[in-house]
N, C-alpha and C positions, 0 to 999 in steps of 0.2 A: 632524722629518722631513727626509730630505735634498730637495740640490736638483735640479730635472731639469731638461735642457737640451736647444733644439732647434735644428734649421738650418733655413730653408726651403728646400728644392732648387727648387722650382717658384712661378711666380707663380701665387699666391692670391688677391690680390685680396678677401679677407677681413674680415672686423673680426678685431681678434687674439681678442675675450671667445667669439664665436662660435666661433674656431676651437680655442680653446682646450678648453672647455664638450667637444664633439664629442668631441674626442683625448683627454682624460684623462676621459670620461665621469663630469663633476663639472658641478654645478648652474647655473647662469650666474650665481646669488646668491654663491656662495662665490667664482667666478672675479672677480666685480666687485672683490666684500671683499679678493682680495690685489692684483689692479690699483691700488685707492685707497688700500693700505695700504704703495705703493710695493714690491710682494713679487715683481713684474714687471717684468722689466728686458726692454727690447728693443736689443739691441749698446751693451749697458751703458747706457742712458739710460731715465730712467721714463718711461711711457707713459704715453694712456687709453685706457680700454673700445674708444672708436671706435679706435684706429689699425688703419688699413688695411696687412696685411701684404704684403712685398713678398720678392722671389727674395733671399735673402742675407741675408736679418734671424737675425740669434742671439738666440735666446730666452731667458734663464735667469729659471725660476722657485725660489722657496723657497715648499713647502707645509707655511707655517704655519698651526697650528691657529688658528679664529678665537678673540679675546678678546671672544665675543660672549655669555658667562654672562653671565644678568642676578642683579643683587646689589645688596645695598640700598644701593652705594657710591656710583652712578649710574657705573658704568664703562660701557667703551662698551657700545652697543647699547640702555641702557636710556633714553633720550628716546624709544625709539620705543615701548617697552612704558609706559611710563609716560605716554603719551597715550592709550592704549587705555582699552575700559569693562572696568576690574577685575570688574564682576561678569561679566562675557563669558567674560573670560579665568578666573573662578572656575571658570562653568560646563564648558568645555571639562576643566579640567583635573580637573573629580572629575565628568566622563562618561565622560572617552577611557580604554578599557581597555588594558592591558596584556598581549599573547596568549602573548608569550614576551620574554626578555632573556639577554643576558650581555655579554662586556668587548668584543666585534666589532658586537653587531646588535643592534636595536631593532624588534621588530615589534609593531604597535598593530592595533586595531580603530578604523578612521578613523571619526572624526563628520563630518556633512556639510559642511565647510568644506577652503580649499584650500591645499593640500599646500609650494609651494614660495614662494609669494612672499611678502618682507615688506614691509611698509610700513606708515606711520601710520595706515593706515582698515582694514587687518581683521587679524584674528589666525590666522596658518596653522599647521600640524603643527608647520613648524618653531620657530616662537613657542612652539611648547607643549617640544616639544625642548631647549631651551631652558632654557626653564624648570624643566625636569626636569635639567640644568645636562649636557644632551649636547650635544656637537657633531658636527649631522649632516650625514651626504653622503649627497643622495638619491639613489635608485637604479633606480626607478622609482616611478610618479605613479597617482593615481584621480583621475577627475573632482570635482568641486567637490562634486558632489550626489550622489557614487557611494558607500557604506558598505564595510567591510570591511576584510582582511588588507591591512595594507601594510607592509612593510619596509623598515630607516632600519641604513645601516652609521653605525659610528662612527668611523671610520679610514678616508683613503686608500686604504690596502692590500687591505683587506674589502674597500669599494666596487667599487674595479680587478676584484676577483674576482666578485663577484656581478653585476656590468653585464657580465662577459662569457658567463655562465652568460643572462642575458636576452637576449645580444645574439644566442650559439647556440642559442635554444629552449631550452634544457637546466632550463626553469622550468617547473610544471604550475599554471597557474591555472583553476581553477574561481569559477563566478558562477552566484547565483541573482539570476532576473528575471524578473518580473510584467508582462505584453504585452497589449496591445488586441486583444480579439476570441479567437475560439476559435480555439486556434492548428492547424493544417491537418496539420503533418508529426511524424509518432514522435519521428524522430531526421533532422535535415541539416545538413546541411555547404555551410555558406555562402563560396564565393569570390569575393570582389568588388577590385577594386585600388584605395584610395583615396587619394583628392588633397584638396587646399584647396581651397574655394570662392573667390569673390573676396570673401566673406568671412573672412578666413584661421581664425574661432572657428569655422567651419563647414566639413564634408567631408564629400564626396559619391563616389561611385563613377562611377570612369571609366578606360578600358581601357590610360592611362598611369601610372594613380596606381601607386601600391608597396600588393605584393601580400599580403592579410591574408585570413586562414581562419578561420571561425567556425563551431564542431561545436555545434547546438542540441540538445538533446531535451528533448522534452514530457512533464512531470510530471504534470498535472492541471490540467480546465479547472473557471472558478470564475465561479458567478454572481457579474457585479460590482456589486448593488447590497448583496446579503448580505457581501461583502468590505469594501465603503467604511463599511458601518454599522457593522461589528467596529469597522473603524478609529476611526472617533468615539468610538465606548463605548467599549472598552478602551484606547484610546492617546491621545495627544494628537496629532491631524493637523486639519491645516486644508486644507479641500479646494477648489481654485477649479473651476469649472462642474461639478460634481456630477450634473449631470442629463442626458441625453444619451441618444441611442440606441443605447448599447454596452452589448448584454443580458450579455456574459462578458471574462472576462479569461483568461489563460492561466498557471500559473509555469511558464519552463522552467528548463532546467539547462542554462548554456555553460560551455564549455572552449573558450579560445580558442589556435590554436598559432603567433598571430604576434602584435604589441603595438602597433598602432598607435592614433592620437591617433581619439580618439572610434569605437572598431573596433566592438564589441558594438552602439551606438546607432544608427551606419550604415545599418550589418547587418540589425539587425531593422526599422527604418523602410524600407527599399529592398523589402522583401517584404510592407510594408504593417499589420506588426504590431508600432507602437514599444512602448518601454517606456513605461509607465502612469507621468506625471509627469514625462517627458522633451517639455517644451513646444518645444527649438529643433527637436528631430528628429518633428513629428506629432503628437506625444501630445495630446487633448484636454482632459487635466487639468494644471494645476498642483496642487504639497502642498508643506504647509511642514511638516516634524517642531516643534513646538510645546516647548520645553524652559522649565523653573522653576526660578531661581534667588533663596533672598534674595525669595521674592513678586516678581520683577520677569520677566515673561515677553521669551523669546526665541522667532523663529521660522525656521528654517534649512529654505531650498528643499534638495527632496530629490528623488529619483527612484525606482523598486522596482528598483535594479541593487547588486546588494551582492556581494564577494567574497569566499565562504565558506570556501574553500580554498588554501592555496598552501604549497607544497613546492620547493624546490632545496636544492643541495647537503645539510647537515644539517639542516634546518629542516624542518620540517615542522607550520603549524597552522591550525586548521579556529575560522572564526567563523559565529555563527546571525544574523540579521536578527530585530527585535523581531518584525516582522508574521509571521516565519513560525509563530509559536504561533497564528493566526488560523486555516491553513488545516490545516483536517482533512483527516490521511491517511485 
């Protein structure tokens, strides 16, 4: 890859990995990886992650590919997979499907674990990326506990392309999700503006946040104690307070037309019907998806919010949720 180069005109006042991360709409994993790999010069002298940018700084990057394939040579990156529980990383890697591929893009059906970060204590998409010996630039994220369509460029260049197709709407995501209670409306269109809590893992609706639209409609309402019993008998879920006075559940279908961080959860908790297994947002239940690997049981917190559809540019592919073979049309 060649190299690109920038000027500051204005005081920023920034960290350069943040400001970096933002403008070339690349992960702040990979932005670190060329910072520490000296592949960022700031007026010709190497930096860190922290330097604060200032009016006049010259930027030159080289985006090189990371040498983060793991191989049995111990090259870099592998101390950290190599501290991991190999049956984990077993399990993840003969669960996670494959919905489509070729020499640009990687789209999976995410399992419930999370998307960008690495480090010694859990194993993320990209760990699995990895090990499937790509190198990814994410491009957009699911929550931790969220199942479904996600898409991984392989290249810079893809990426640049497909963060601007998210950044303009020019993306159709569809979500199926399971709510408390018997849900009230057909079809709405939820707009709310959301911000950080002073919790920053948590966001709430208020009338300076940044403005995000959530199109609900209502599939079918579903006794929930015949739903959670499916679940035991045909699947492996583990249920925390099972008991309860929530006589139904609801699944809807969203389409969401803007992307922000916990948008859909927000959403339907503010109108008082979260998703079923979303405990920070309401929900009265926790579930663990329950997975067997090797006889050694795993249990990965989950939630009923999975993304069944998504479409840009050429892509186009549609994934199902285990549980929805429970609910009779």
């Amino acid at each position: 890859m060649s190299n690109l180069q920038f000027l500051i005109e204005n005081d920023y006042n920034r960290r350069i990995d943040k400001f970096l991360s933002e403008k070339l709409n690349l992960s702040r994993s990979y932005i670190k990886y060329l910072i520490e790999n000296n592949l960022v010069k700031v007026n010709n002298k190497i930096i860190k992650s922290s330097y604060i940018l200032k009016k006049g700084d010259e930027i030159i990057i080289n985006l090189k590919n990371k040498n983060t394939i793991y191989t049995n040579d111990k090259t870099f990156g592998n101390d950290l997979i190599y501290n991991k529980d190999q049956n984990f990383i077993k399990l993840i890697m003969e669960n996670t499907k494959i919905l489509y591929e070729d020499e640009e893009v990687i789209i999976i059906e995410k399992l419930p674990i999370v998307v960008n970060k690495v480090s010694k204590d859990s194993f993320s998409v990209i760990d699995y990326l990895l090990l499937k010996r790509i190198d990814p630039f994410i491009v957009h994220r699911l929550d931790r506990q969220t199942t479904g369509c996600l898409i991984v460029a392989k290249n810079y260049e893809t990426a640049l392309k497909l963060s601007e197709l998210f950044k303009n709407r020019k993306v159709i995501k569809k979500y199926y999700a399971i709510v408390e209670g018997d849900f009230p409306y057909n079809s709405i269109n939820i707009e709310g503006d959301i911000f950080s809590t002073k919790n920053p893992l948590k966001k709430e609706i208020v009338s300076y946040g940044k403005n995000a639209i959530t199109i609900v409609n209502k599939i079918k309402t579903i006794p929930s104690n015949n739903f959670l019993n499916l679940l035991k008998d045909k699947y492996e879920f583990e249920i925390i307070n099972p008991y309860n006075n929530i006589k139904y559940f609801s699944l809807v279908n969203i389409n969401i037309l803007t992307g922000r961080t916990h948008q859909i959860r927000v959403h339907l908790s503010y109108l008082k019907y979260p998703i079923v297994g979303d405990y920070k947002y309401n929900s009265n239940f926790k579930f663990y998806l329950k997975l067997y690997i090797d006889d050694v049981l795993y249990k990965l917190e989950t939630f009923f919010l999975h993304s069944y559809y998504l479409e840009l540019d050429k892509y186009k592919v549609i994934s199902k949720p285990v549980w929805l073979d429970f609910i009779i049309f």
